[in-house]
N, C-alpha and C positions, 0 to 999 in steps of 0.2 A: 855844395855836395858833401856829404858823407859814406864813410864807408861801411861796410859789411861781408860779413864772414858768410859764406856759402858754401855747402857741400856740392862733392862732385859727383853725388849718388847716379844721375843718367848717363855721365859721362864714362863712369868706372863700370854700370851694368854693359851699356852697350859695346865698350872694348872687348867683354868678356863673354859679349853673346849671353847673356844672364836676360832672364826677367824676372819681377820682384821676386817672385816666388821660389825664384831660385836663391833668392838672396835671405828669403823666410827659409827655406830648408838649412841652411849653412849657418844659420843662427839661433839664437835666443829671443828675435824681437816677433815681432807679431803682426800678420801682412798690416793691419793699421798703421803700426811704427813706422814700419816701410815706407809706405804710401806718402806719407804725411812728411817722412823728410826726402823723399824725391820727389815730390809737388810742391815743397818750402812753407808749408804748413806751423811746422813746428818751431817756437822763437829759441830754445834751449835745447842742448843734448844731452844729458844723460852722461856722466861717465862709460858706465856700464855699458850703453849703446853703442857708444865710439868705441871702445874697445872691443866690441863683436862685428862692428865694419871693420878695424883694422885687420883683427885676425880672416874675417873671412876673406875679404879680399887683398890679403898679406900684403899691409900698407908698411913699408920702413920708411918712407918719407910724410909726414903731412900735408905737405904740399899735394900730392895725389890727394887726397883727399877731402883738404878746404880751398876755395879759390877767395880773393879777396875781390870785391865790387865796388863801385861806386854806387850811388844812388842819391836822386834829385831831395832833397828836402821835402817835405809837406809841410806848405805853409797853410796857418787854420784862419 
């Protein structure tokens, strides 16, 4: 098993009664951005990005923000 860095994009919308688009209004990213890192789409973040989730949903911990996972190996 290895690990991985996950965002808690669905977890942070839904506490806050948000959907993407709310979360496209309150920023800088673009519903694609969005989408893509609340479907897990995306293998990197962006500085830039993290810092328009933190502001929009006023993160002072990151913990809110990334959860860490396990995940099975893929063997080829």
């Amino acid at each position: 098993m290895t690990k991985e860095v996950k965002l808690r994009l669905r977890v942070l919308l839904a506490e806050r009664d948000w959907e993407q688009k709310d979360l496209v209004a309150r920023t800088n990213l673009t519903s694609r951005a969005v989408s893509d890192m609340v479907n897990d789409r995306q293998k990197s973040y962006p500085k830039a990005s993290i810092n328009e989730l933190v502001n929009a949903f006023e993160i002072t911990d990151m913990n809110e923000l990334f959860k860490i996972v396990e995940v099975e190996n893929e063997e080829n």
